[in-house]
C-alpha positions in Angstrom: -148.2 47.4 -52.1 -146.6 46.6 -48.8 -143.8 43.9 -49.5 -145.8 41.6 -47.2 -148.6 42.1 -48.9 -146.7 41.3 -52.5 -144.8 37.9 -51.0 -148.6 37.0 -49.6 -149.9 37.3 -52.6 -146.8 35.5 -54.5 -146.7 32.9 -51.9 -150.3 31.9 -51.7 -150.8 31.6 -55.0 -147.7 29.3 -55.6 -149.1 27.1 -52.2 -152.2 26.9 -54.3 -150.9 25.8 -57.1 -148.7 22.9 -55.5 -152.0 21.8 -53.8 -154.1 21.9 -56.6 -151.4 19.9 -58.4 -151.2 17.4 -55.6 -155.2 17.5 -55.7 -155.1 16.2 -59.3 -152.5 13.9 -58.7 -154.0 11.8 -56.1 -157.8 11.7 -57.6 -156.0 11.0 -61.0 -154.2 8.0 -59.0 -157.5 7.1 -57.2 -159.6 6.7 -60.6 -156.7 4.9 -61.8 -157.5 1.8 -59.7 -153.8 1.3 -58.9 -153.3 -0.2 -55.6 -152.5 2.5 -52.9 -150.6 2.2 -49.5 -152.9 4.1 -47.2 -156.3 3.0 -47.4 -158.8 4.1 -49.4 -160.7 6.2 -47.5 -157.5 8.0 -46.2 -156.3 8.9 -49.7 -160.2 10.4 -49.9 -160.2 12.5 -47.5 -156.4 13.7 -48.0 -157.7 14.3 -51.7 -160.6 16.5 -49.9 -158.3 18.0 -47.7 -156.2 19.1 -50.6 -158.8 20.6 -52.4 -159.9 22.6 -49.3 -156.3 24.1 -48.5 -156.1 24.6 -52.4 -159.5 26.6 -52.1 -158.2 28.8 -48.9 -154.6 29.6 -50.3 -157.0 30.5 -53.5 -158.6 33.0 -51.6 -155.9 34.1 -49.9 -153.9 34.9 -52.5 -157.3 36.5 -54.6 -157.9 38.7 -51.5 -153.9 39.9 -51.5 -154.0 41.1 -54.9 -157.1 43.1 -53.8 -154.8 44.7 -51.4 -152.1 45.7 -54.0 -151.9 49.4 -54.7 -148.8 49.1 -56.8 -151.5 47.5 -59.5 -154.9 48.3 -58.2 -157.8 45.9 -59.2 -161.9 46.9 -58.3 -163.1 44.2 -57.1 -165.2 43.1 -60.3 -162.0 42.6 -62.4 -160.8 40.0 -60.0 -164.6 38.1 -60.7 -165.4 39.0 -64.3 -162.7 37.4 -66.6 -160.4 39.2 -68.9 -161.4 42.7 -67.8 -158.4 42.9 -65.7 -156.1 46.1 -67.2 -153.2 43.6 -65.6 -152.3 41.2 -68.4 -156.3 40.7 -69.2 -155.9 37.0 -71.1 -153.1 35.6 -68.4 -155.9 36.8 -65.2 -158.5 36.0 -66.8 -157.2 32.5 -67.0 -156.9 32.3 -63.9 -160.5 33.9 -62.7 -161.7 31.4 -64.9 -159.8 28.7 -63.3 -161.0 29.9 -60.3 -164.7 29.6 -61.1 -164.3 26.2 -62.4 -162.5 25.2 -59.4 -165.3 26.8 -57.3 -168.1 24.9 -59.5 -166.5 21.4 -58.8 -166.5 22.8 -54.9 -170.5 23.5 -55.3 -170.7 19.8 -56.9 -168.9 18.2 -54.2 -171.0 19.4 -51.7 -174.0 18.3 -53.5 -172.6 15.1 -54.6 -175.1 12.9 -52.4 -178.0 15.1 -54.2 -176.5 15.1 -58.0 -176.5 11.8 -60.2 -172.9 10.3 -60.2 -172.7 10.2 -64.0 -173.4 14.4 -63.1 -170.8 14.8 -60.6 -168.3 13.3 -62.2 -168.4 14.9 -65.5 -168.8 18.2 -63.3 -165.4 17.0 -61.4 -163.7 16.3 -64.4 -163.7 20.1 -65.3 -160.9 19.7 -62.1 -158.2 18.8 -65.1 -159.1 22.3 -66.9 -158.7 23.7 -63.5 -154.9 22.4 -63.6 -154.6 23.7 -67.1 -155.6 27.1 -67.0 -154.1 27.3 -62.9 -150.9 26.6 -64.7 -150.6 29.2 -67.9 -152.0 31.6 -65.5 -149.0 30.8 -63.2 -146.5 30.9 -66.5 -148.6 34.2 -68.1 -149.3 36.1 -65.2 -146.6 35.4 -62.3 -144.0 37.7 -61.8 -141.6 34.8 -60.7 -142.4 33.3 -64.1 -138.5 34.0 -65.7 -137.3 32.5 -62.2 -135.6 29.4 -62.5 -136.8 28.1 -59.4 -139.9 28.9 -60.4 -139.9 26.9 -63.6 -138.9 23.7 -61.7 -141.6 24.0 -59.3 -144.3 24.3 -62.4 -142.0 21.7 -64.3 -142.4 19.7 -61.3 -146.2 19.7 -61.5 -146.3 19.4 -65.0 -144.6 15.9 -64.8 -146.5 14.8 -61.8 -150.0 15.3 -62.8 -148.6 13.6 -66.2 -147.1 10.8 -64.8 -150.2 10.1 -62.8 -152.1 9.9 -66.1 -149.9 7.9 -67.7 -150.3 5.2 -65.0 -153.8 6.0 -64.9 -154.0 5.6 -69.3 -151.3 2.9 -69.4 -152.2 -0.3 -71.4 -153.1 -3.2 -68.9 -149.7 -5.2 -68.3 -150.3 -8.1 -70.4 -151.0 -6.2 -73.6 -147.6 -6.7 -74.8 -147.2 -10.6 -74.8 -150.5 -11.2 -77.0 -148.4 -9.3 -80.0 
């Protein structure tokens, strides 16, 4: 592999990641019903936006390792899960993260078509997404001993759960009636 090719690959998928993370943050937030700066629709379609960057840099970075000839992959192993000679479980995380993330795509598009109570359980598969994006990232990466690269998934970590906890917290008044 080219070294462009390697900090392509490296780099797009750690873009991904930050966007994906940023993704889940803000539709965590927006579910959350807390009262937001921007208007509503703005923090929609910035959500949206998000998730379409997070999709390119996605393919970007699956279409680099295709490239690699240091570790070859056909291009079935990048699709099938766990088949991968390359660490099998820690790519096959992320193919399946992947294919999630590319359901929830197919459901947004026919969100006007699907019942809500559909599309959102189909959405919700978004937090899995996170899940599996990020011990893929911790499994897989080969910047995964890097400190830098621990605070940027550390980062993440305590972003998507701080925007659950605000989204879970107990209402404000739920401390007085005790």
């Amino acid at each position: 592999m080219s070294p462009t090719v390697w900090y392509v690959a490296r780099s797009a998928g750690i873009v991904a990641y930050l966007l994906l993370s940023s993704s889940v943050v803000l539709g965590v937030l927006m579910s959350s019903r807390v009262p937001l700066t921007w208007p509503r629709f703005a923090v929609q379609e910035l959500h949206r936006f998000l998730a379409i960057l997070t999709a390119c840099f996605l393919a970007l970075h699956g279409v680099s390792l295709l490239a690699d000839r240091v570790v070859p992959l056909p291009w079935w192993q990048t699709v099938v899960p766990f088949t991968s000679h390359y660490r099998p479980f820690a790519v096959g995380l992320g193919i399946v993260a992947a294919e999630l993330m590319a359901a929830v795509g197919v459901s947004n598009v026919l969100r006007r078509r699907l019942p809500y109570r559909r599309w959102r359980a189909v959405h919700y598969l978004t937090i899995g997404v996170w899940l599996l994006a990020s011990l893929h990232a911790v499994l897989a990466g080969t910047d995964r001993f890097d400190p830098w690269f621990a605070a940027i998934v550390a980062g993440a970590a305590s972003a998507v759960a701080l925007a659950f906890a605000v989204r879970f917290r107990a209402p404000a008044t739920a401390w007085l009636r005790t």
